[in-house]
N, C-alpha and C positions, 0 to 999 in steps of 0.2 A: 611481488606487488610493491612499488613504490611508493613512499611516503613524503610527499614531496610539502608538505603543510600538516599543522600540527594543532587546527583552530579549535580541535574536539579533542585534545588530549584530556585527558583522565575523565570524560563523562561515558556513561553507559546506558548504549542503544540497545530496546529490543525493536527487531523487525519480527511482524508477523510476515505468512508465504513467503519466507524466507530461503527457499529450496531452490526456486528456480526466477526467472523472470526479472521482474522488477525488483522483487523481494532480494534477490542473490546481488543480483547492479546495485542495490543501495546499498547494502551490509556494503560490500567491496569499499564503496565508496563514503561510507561513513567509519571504516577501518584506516581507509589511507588519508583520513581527516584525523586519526589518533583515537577515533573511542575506542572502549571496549566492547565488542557486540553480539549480545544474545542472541542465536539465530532460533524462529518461535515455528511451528511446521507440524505437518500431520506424516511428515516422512523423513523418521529419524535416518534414514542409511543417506540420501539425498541432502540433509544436515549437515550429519557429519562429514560430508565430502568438503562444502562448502568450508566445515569450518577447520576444516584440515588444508584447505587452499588459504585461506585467511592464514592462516597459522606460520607457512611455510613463509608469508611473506612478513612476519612479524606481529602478526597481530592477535588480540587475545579474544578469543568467539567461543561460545558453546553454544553445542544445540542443546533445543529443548524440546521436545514433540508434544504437542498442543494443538486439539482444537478448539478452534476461537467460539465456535457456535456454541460450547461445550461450558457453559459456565462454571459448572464444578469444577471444572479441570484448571482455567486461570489461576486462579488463587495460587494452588501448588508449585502451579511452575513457574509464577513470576516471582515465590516467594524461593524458588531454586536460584532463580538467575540474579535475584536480590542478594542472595547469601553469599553468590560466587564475585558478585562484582560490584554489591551496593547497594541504592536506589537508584530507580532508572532515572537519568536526565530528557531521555528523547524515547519518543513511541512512534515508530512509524506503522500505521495499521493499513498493510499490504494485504493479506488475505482475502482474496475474494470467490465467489463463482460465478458466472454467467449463465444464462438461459435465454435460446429462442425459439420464438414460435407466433401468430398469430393469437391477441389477446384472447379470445373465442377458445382455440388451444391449446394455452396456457392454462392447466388445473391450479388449484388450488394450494396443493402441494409444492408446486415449485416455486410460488410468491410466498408459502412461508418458508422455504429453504432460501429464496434470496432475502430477504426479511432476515432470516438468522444467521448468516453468514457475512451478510453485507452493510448489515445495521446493527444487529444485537453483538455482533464479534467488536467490533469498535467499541462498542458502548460497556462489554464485559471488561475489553482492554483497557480502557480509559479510567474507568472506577478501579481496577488496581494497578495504575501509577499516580491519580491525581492526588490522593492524600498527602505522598511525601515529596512532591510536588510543590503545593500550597504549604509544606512547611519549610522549604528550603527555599519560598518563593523564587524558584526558576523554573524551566520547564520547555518542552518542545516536545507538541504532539501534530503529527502532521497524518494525515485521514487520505488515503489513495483513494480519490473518487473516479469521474468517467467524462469523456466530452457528455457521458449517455448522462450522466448528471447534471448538465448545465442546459442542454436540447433537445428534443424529440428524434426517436429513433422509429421507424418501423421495425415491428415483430420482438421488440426487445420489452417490454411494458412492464413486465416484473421486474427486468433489470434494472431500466431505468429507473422507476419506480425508490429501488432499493439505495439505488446511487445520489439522486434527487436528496432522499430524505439523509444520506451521509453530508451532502453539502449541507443542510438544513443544520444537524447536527453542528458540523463545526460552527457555526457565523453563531449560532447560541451562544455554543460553550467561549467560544472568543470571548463576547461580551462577558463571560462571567469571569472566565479569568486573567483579562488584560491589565488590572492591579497588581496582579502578584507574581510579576513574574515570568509569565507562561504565555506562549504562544501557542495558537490552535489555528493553523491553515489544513487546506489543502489541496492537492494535483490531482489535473480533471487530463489523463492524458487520452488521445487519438487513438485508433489503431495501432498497437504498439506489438514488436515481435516479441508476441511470447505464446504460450500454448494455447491463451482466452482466444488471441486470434486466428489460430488456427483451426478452434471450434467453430469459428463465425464462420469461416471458410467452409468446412462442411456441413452448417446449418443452409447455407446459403445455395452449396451444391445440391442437399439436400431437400432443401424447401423451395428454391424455384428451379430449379433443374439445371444449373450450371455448372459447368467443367471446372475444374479445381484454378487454370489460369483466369476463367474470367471470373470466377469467387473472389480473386488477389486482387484481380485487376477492378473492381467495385469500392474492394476495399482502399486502394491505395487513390481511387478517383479523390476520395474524401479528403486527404490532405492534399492541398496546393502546394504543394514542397513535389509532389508527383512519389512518394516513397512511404513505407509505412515507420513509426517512428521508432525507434532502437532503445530498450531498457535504460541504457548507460544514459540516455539522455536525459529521461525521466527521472533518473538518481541524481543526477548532477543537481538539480533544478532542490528535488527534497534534502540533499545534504546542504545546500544552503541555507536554506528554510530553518536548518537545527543549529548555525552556529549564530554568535552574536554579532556578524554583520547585516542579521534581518531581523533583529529583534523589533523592530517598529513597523513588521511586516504580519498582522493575526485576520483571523477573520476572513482568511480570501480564500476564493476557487479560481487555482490559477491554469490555464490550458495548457495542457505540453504537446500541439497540435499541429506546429508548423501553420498556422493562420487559418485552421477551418472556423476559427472565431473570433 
């Protein structure tokens, strides 16, 4: 891994769904920016890979295995990744789930599992870093949301729903902590390769009877770029967001979309 900029030396990132996708493209790339970074995951063997790949190329990660919905469980293990590397400077809260289905068959159940995964995991996340945070008035928390959070989606309505209120979240907490310090955005990407879309894929084969190429081929209609969009890209966009050449950048829901907005 090369390290070709140094603009995040000595602060320390945790990423949540830090295992694979987005979560795995930002560690990389808030590594070869100089921080030190917590990788946060419900799949320590999946972790530890990444963070032995980080390793190899110089750079200092531990996994932690956490889940986010799990609020007993934060406390311990950011007070692990506190111990090994500090206080956190940046939180990137990548964690998420998805669910589809027609609102009608959408239970109950799965609007409070997106609800707690996708609202209350941010929100567990957020209460343990803002404190030392607010005392070291600095700060970078950036909230992975959804185009499903900025638009209307068919069949996604708990999704959306859950992504919605993450935007909502950050433009709050921006205003509260744009004095001290701290920046609070965050990325609303498109269809992006990683596992969520390959569920959509089979939601879609699934629930209107499509063949798996014209599932893609739905999917990738949506971006005007004609392609679905790549992790790395998405990381590119949140590793900026955390050094000090965006510091006068809080409060936004930015699209990583190729122009579907």
């Amino acid at each position: 891994m090369t390290r070709p900029v140094a603009a995040l030396a000595g602060r320390h990132a945790i990423v949540t769904g830090a295992s694979r996708g987005i979560g795995a493209a930002t560690a990389a790339e808030l590594a070869r920016r100089g921080a030190r970074v917590t990788l946060v995951g419900r799949d320590i063997g999946a972790l530890r890979a990444r963070a032995e790949e980080l390793g190899a190329g110089g750079a200092e990660a531990l996994p932690v295995a956490c889940d986010v919905a799990d609020a007993a469980a934060i406390g311990p293990a950011f007070a692990r990744a506190a111990e090994r590397f500090g206080p956190p400077h940046i939180l990137v809260n990548n964690a998420g789930q998805g669910a589809a289905g027609t609102f009608l068959d959408t239970g109950i159940d799965v609007w409070e599992r997106m609800i707690a995964v996708n609202l209350y995991g941010p929100v567990h996340c957020i209460r343990a870093v803002l404190p030392a945070m607010l005392r070291e008035r600095r700060g970078r928390i950036v909230n992975v949301a959804s185009m499903g959070g900025l638009k209307g989606y068919g069949r996604i309505a708990a999704y959306g729903a859950s992504k919605h209120a993450l935007v909502g979240l950050t433009r709050s907490l921006a205003v509260e902590t744009r004095k001290h310090g701290i920046t609070v955005n965050a990325v609303c990407p498109g269809y992006t390769e990683t596992a969520m879309s390959e569920e959509a894929e089979r939601n879609l084969m699934e629930g209107l009877g499509k063949t798996q190429a014209e599932a893609r081929a739905m999917l990738i209609r949506a971006n005007p770029r004609g392609e679905i969009i790549q992790p790395v890209e998405v990381a590119r966009v949140i590793a900026w967001l955390c050094t000090d050449a965006a510091a006068a950048i809080t409060g936004q829901a930015i699209p990583v979309a190729g122009g579907e907005t």
